[in-house]
BATI-793615 format. One record per residue: residue number from 1; residue in three letters; x, y, z of N, C-alpha, C in turn. Coordinates in steps of 0.1 Angstrom, whole numbers, plus 2048, in hexadecimal, padded with zeros to 3 digits. Atoms other than C-alpha are relative to their C-alpha. Example, Ala and Ser with C-alpha at 12.3 -4.5 7.8 and 13.67 -1.06 7.14 Angstrom:
2
{1; "Ala"; {809; 7F4; 800}; {87B; 7D3; 84E}; {809; 80C; 800}}
{2; "Ser"; {7F7; 7F5; 800}; {889; 7F5; 847}; {7F8; 80B; 808}}
# end
This chain:
223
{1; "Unk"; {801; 7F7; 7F5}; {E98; C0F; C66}; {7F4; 7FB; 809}}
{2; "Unk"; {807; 7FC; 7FC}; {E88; C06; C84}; {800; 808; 810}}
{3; "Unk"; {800; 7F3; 7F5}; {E7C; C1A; CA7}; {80D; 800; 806}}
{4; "Unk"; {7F5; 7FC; 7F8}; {E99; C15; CB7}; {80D; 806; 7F6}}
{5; "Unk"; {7F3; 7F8; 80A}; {EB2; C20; C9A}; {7F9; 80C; 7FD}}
{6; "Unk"; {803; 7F5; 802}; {E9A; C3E; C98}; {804; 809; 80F}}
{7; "Unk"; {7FD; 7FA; 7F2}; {E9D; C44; CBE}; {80F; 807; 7FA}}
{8; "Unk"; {7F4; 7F8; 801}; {EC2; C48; CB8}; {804; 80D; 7F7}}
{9; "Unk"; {7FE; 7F7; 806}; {EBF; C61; C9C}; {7F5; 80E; 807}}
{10; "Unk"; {803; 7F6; 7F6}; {EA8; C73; CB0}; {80A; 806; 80D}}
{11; "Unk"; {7F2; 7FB; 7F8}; {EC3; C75; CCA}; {80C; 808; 7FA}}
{12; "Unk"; {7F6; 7F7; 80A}; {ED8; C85; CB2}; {7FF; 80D; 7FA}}
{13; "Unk"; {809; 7F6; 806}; {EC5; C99; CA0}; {7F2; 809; 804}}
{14; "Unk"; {80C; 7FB; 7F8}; {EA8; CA3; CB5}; {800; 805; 810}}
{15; "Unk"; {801; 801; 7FA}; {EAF; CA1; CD7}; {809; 80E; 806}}
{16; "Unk"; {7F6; 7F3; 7FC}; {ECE; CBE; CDC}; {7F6; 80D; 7FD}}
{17; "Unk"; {809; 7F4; 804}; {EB3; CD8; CCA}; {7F2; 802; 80C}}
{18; "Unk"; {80D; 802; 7F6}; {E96; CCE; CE4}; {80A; 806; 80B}}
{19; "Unk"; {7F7; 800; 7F7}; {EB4; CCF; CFE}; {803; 80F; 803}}
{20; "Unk"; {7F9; 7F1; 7FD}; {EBE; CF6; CF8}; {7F4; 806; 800}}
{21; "Unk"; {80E; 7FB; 7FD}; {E99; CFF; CFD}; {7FE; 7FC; 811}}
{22; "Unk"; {809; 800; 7F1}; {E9A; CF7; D23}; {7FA; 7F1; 801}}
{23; "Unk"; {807; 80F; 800}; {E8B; CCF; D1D}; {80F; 7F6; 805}}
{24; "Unk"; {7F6; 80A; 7FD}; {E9B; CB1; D2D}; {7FA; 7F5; 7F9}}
{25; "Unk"; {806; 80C; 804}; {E98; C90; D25}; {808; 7F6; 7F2}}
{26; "Unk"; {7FB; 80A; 807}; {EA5; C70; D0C}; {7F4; 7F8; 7F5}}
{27; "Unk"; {803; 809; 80B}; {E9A; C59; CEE}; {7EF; 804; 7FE}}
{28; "Unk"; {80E; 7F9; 807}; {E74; C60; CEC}; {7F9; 806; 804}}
{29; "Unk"; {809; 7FA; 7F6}; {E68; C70; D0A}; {80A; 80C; 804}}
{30; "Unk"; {7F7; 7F3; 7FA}; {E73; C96; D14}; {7F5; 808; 80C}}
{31; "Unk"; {80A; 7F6; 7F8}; {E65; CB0; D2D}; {806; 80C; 801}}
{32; "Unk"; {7FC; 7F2; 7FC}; {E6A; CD1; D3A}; {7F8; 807; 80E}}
{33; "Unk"; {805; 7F8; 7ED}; {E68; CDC; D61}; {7F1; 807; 7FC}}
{34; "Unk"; {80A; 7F4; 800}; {E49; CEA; D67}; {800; 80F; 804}}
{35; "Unk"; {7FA; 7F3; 7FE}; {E44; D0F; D66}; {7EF; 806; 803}}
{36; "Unk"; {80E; 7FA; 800}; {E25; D21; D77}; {7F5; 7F3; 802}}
{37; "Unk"; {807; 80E; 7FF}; {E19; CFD; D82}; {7FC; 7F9; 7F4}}
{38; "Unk"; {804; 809; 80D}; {E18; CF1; D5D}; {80A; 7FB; 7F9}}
{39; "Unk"; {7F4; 809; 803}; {E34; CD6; D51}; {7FB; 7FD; 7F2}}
{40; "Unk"; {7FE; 800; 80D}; {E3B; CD1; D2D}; {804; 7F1; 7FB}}
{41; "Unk"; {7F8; 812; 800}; {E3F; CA9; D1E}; {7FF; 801; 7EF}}
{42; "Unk"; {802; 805; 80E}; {E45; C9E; CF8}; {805; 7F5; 803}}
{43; "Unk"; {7FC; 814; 806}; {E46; C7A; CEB}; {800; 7F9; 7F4}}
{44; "Unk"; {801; 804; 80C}; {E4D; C68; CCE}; {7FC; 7F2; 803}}
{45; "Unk"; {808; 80B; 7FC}; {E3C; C47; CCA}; {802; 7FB; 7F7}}
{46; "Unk"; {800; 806; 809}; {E44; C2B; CB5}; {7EE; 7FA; 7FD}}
{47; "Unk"; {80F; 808; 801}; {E23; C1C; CA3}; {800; 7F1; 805}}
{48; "Unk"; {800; 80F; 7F9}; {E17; BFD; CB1}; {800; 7F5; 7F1}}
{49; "Unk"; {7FE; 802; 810}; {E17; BF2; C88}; {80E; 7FF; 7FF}}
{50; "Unk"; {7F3; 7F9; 806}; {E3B; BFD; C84}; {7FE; 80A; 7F6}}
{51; "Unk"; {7FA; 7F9; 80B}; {E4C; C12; C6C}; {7FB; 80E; 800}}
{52; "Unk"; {7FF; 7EE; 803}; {E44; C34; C79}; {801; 806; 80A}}
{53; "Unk"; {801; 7FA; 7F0}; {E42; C4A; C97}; {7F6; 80A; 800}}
{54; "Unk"; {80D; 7F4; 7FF}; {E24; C63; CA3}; {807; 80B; 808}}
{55; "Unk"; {7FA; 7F5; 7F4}; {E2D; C83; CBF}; {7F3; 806; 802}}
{56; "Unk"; {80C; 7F9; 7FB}; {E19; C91; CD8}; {806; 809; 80C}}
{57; "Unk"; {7FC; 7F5; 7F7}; {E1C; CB1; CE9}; {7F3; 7FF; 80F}}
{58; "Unk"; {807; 800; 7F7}; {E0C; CB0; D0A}; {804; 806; 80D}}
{59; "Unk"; {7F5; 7FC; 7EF}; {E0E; CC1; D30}; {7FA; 7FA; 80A}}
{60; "Unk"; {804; 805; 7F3}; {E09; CB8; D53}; {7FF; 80A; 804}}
{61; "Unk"; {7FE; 7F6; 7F9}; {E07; CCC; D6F}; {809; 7FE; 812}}
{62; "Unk"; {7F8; 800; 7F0}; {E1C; CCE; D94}; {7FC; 7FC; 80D}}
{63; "Unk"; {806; 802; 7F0}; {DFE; CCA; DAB}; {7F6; 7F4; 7FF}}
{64; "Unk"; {80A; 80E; 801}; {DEB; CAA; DA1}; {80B; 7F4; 7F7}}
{65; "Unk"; {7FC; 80C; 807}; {DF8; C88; D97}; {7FB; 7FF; 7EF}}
{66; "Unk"; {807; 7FF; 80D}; {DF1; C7E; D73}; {7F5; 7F6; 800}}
{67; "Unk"; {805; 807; 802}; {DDB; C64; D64}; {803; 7F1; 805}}
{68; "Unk"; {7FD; 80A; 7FF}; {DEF; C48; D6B}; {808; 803; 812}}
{69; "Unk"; {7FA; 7FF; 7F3}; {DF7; C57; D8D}; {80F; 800; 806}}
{70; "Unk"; {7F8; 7FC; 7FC}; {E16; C62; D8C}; {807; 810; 7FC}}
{71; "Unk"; {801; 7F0; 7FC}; {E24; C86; D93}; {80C; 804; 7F2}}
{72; "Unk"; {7FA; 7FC; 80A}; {E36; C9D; D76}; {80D; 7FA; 7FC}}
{73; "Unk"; {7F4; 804; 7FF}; {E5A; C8F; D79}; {7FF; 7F4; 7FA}}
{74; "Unk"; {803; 811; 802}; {E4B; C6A; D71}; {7F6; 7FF; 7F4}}
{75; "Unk"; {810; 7FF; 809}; {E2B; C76; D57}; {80A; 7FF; 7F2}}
{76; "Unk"; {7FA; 7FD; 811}; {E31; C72; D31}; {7F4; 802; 7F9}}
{77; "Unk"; {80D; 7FE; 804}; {E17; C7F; D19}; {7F7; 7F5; 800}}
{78; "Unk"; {810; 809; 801}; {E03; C5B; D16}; {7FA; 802; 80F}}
{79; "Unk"; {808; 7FE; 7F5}; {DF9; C63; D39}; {7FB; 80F; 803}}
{80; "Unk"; {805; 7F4; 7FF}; {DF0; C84; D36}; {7F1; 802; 7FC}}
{81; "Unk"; {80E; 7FD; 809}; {DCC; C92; D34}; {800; 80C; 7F1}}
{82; "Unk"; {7FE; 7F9; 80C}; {DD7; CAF; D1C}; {809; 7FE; 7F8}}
{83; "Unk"; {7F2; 803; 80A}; {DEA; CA9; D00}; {7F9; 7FF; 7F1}}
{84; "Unk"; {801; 7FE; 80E}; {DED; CAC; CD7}; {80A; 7FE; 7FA}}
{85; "Unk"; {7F6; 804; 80C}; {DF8; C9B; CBC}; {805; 809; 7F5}}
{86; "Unk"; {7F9; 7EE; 80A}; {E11; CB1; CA9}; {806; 7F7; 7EF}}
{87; "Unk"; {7FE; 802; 80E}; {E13; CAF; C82}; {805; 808; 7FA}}
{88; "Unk"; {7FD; 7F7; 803}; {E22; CC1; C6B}; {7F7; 80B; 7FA}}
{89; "Unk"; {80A; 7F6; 802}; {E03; CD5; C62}; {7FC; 806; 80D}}
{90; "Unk"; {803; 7F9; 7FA}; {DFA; CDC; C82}; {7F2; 7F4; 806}}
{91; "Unk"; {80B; 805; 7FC}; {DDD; CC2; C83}; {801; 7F2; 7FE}}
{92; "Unk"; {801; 811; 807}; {DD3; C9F; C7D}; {808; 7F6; 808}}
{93; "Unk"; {7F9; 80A; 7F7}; {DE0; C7E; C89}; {807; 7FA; 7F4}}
{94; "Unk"; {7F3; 806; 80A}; {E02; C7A; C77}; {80A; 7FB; 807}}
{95; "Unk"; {7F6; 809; 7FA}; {E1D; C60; C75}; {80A; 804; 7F8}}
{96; "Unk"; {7F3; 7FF; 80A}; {E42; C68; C67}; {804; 7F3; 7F9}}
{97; "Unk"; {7FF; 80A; 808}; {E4B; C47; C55}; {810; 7FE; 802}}
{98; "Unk"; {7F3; 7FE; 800}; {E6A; C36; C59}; {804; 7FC; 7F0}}
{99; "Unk"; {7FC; 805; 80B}; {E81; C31; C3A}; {80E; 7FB; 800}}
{100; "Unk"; {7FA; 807; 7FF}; {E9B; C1E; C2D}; {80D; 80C; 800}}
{101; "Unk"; {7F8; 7F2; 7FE}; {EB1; C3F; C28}; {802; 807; 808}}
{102; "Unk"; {800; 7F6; 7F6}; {EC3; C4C; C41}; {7FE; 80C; 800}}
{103; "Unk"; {804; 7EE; 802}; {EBF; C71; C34}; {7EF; 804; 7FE}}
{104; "Unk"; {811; 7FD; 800}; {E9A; C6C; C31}; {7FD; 7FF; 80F}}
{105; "Unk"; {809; 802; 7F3}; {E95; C62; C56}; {809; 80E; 804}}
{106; "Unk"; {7FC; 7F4; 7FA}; {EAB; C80; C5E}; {7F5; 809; 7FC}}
{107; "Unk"; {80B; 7F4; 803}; {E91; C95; C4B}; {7F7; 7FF; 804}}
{108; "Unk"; {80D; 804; 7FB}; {E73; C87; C5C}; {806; 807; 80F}}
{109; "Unk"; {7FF; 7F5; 7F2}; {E87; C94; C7E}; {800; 80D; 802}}
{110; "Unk"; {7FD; 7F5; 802}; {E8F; CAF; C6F}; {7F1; 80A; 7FF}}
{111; "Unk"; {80F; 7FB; 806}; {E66; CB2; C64}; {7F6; 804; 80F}}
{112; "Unk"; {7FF; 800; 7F7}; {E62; CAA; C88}; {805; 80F; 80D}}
{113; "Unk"; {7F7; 7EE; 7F8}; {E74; CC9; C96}; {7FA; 80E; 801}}
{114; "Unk"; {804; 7F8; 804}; {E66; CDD; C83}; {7EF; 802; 804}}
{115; "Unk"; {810; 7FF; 7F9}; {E3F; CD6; C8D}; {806; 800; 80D}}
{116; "Unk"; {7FD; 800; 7EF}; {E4F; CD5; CB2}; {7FF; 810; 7FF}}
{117; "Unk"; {801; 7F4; 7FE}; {E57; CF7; CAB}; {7F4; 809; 7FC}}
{118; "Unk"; {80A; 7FD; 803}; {E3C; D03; C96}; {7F3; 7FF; 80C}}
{119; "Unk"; {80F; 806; 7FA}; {E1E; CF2; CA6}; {802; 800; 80E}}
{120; "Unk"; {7FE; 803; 7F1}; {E2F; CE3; CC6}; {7FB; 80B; 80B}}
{121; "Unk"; {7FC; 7F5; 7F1}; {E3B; D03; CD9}; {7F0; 808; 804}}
{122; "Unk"; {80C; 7F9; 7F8}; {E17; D15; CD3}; {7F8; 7F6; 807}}
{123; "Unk"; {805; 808; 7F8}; {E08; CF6; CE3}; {801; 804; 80E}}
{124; "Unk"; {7FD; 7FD; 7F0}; {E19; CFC; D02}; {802; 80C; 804}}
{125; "Unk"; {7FF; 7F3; 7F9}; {E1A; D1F; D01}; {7F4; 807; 7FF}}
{126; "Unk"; {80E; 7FF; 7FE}; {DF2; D1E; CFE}; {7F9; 7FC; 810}}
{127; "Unk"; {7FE; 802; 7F8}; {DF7; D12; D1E}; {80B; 807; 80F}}
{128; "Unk"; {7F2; 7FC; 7FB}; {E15; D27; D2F}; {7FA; 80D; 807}}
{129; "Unk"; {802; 7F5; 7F2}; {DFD; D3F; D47}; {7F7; 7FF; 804}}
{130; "Unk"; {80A; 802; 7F5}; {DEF; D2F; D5C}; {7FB; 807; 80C}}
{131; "Unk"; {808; 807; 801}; {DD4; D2D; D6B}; {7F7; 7FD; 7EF}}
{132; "Unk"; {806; 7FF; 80F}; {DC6; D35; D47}; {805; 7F7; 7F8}}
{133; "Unk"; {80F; 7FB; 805}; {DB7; D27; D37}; {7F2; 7F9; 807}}
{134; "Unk"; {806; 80B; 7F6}; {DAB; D10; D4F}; {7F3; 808; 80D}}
{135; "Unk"; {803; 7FD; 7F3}; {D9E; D29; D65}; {7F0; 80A; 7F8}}
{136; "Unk"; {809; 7FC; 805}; {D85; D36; D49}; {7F5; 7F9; 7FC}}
{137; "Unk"; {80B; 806; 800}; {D72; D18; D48}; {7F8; 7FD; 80A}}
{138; "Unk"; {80E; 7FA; 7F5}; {D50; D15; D59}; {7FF; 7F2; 801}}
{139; "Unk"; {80A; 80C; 7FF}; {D3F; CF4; D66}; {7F5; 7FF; 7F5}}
{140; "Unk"; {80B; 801; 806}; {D23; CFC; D50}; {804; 7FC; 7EF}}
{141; "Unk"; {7FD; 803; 80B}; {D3D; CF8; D32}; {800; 7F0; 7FF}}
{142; "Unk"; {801; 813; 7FE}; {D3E; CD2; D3D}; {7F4; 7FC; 800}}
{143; "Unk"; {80A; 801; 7FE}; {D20; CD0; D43}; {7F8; 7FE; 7F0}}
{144; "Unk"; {805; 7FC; 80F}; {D12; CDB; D1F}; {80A; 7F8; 7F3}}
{145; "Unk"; {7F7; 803; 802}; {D2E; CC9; D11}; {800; 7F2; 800}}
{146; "Unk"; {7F9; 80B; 800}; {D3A; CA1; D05}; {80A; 804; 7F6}}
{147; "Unk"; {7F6; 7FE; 807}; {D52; CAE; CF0}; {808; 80F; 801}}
{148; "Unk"; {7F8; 7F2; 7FF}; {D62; CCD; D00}; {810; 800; 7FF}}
{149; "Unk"; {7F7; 7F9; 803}; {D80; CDB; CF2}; {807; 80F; 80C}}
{150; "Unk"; {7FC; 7F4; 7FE}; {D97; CF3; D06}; {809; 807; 7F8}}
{151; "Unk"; {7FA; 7F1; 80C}; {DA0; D17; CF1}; {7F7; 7F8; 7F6}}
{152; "Unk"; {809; 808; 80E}; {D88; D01; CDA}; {805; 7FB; 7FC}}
{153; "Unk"; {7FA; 807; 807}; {D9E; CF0; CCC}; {80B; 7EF; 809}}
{154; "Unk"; {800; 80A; 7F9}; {DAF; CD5; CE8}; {7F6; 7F9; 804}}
{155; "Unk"; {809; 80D; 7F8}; {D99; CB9; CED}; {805; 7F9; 808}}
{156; "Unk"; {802; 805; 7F3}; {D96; CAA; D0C}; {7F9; 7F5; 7FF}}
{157; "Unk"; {80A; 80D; 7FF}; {D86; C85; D0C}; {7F8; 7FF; 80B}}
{158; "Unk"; {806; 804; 7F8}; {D82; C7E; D2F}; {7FB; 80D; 80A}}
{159; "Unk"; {804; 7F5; 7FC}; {D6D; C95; D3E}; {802; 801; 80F}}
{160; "Unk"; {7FD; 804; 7F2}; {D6D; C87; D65}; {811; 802; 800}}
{161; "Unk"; {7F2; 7FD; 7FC}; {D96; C8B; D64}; {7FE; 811; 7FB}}
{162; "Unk"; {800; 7EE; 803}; {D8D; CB2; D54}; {7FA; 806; 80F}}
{163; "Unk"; {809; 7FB; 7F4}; {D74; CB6; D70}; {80B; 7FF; 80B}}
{164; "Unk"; {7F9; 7FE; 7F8}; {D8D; CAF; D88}; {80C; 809; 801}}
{165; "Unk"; {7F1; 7F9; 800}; {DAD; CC1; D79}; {7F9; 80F; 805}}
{166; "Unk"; {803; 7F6; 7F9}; {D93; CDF; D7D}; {7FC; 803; 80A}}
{167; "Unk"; {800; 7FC; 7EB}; {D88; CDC; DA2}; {80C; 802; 800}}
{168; "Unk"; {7F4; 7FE; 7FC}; {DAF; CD7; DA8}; {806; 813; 7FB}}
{169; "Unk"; {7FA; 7F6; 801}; {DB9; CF7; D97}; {7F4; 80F; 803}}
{170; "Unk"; {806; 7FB; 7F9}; {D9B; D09; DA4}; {7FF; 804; 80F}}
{171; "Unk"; {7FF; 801; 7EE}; {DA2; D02; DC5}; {811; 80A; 7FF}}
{172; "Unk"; {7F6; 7FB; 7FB}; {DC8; D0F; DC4}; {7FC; 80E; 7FC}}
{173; "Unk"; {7FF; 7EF; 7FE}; {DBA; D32; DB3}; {7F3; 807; 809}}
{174; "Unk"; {80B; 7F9; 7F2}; {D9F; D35; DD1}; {7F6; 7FC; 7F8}}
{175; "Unk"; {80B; 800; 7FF}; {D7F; D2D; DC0}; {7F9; 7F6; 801}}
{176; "Unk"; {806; 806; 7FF}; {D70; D16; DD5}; {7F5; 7F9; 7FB}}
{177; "Unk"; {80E; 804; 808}; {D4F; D14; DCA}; {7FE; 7FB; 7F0}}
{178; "Unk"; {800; 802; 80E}; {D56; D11; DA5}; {80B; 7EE; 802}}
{179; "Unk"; {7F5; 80F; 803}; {D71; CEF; DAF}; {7F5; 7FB; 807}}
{180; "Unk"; {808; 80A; 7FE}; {D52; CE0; DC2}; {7F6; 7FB; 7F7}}
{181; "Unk"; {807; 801; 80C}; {D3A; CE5; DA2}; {808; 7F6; 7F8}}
{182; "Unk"; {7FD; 806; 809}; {D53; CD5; D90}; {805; 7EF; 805}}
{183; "Unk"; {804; 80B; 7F7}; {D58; CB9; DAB}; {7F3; 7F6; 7FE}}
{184; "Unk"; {811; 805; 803}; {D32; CB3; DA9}; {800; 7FC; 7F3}}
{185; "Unk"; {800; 800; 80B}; {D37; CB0; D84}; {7FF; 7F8; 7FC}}
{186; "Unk"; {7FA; 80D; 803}; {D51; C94; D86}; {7FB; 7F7; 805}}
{187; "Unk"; {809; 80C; 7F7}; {D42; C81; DA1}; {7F1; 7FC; 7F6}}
{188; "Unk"; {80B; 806; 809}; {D21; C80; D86}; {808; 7FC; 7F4}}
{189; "Unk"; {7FA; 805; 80A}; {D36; C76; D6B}; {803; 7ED; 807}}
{190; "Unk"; {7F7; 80C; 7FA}; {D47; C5D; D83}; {7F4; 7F6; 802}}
{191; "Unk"; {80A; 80A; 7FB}; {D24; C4D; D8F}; {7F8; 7FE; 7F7}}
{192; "Unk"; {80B; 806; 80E}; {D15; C4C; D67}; {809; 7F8; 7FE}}
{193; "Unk"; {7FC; 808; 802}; {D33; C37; D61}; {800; 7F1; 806}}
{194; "Unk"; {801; 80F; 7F5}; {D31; C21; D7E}; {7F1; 7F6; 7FE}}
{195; "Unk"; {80B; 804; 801}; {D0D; C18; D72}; {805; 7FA; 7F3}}
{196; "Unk"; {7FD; 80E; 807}; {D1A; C09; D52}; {80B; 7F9; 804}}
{197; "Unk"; {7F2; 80D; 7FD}; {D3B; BF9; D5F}; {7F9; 7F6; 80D}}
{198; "Unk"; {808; 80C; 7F7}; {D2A; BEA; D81}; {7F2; 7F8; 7FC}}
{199; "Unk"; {80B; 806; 806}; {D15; BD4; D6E}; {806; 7EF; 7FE}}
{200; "Unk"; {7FC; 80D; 804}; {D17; BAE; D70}; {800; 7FA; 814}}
{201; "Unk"; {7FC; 806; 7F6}; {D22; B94; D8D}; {80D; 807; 805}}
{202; "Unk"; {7F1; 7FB; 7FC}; {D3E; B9E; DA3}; {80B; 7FB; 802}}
{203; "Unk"; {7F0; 808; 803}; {D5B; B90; D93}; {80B; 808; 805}}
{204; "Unk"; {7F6; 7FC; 7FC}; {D7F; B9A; D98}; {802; 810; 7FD}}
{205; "Unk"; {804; 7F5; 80B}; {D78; BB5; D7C}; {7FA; 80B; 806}}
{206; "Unk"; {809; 7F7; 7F8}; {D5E; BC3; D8F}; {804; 808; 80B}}
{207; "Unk"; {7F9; 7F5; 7F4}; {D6E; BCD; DAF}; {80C; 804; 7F9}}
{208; "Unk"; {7F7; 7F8; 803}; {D8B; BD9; D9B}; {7FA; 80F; 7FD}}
{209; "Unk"; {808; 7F6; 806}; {D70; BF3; D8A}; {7FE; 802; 80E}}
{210; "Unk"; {804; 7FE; 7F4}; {D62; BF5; DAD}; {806; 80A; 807}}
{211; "Unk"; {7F6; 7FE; 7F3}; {D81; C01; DBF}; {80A; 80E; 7F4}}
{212; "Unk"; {7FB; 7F5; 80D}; {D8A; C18; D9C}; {7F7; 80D; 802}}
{213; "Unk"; {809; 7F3; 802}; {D67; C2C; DA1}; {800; 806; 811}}
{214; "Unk"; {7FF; 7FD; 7F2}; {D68; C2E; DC7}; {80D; 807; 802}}
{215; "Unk"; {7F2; 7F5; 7FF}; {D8F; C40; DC1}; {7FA; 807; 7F8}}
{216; "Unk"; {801; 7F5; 804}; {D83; C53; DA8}; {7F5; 807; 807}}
{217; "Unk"; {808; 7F5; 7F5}; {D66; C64; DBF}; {809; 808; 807}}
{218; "Unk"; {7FA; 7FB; 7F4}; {D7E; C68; DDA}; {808; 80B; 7FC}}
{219; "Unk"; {7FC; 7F9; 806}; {D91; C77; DC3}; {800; 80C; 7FF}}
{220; "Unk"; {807; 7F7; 805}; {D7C; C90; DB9}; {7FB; 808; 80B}}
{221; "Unk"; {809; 7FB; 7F7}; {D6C; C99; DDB}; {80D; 803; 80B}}
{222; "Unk"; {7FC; 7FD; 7F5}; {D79; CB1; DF4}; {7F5; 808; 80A}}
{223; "Unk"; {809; 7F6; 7F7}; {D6A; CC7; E10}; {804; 80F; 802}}
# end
């Protein structure tokens, strides 16, 4: 068994159950329209090792591009800033295994399903009223903060793309003042980075970083 003979048993077995829930989508990437400006994505991922597959629940949103700069229709969870790896406990970074038995890889989709439904759905329905929860976090939570968690429990790595998703959704529920704090935030995030990456002669490298931290300001800064 490998990814691609699993793809197809996912297509069989997986894909019509995702399908009567409202999700579109083929072989390892699905979504679901957004609702309330918040878009729904799952993904199954072969290992870069082989012989198994990971899944990650993650959303976008309607009014900002993603990471990789493109808009919800086009985003798949690796480009997302929020997103979680779904296990069947609920936690942890697990892989389903393929096997040589076809009734075993069915049970791994079938193991699959079951954490989508379990685990998955409260993922995105910890997310499903917007603005919240988004709109309960402070600048000063970033601020005090290299390892903030939203609801305590989603971690968030990059803090400059957090700082910005919250000016953006600050700004659509009116509170100015609180999206320019967080503006200010990113732009210091953005200009501690630029102090170790602009370091050296100005190779090719360099103005690529150059022309990376000068978008992300711009990014970040409105009037």
């Amino acid at each position: 068994m490998n990814a691609s003979e699993f793809k197809k048993l996912v297509a069989k077995y997986f894909s019509p159950k995702i399908r009567e829930l409202g999700w579109k989508g083929s072989g390892f990437h699905f979504r679901k329209s957004p609702e309330n400006h918040i878009g729904s994505l799952f993904g199954i991922q072969g290992s870069r090792y082989g012989g198994s597959v990971c899944c990650e629940t993650a959303i976008h949103f309607d009014f900002m591009p993603d990471l990789a700069g493109l808009n919800f229709e086009k985003s798949t969870y690796a480009s997302s800033l929020i997103r979680k790896r779904l296990s069947p406990t609920g936690d942890g970074d697990y892989h389903w295994s393929f096997n040589n038995k076809l009734e075993k890889n069915i049970e791994s989709i079938e193991s699959i399903w079951n954490a989508f439904e379990k685990y998955g759905v409260k993922f995105y329905n910890d997310f499903s009223n917007f603005p919240h929860p988004f709109d309960k976090i402070k600048p000063n939570d970033l601020r005090n903060s290299d390892n903030y968690k939203i609801l305590g429990k989603y971690f968030v790595g990059n803090h400059i793309e957090l700082a910005n998703l919250l000016k953006e959704v600050n700004l659509i529920i009116g509170n100015k003042a609180i999206a320019k704090e967080f503006s200010e935030i990113g732009i210091e995030g953005v200009n501690e980075l630029a102090k170790r990456l602009l370091v050296g002669r100005k190779t090719k490298s360099y103005r690529e970083t150059e022309w990376f931290i000068e978008n992300q300001i711009k990014k970040l800064t409105f009037e």
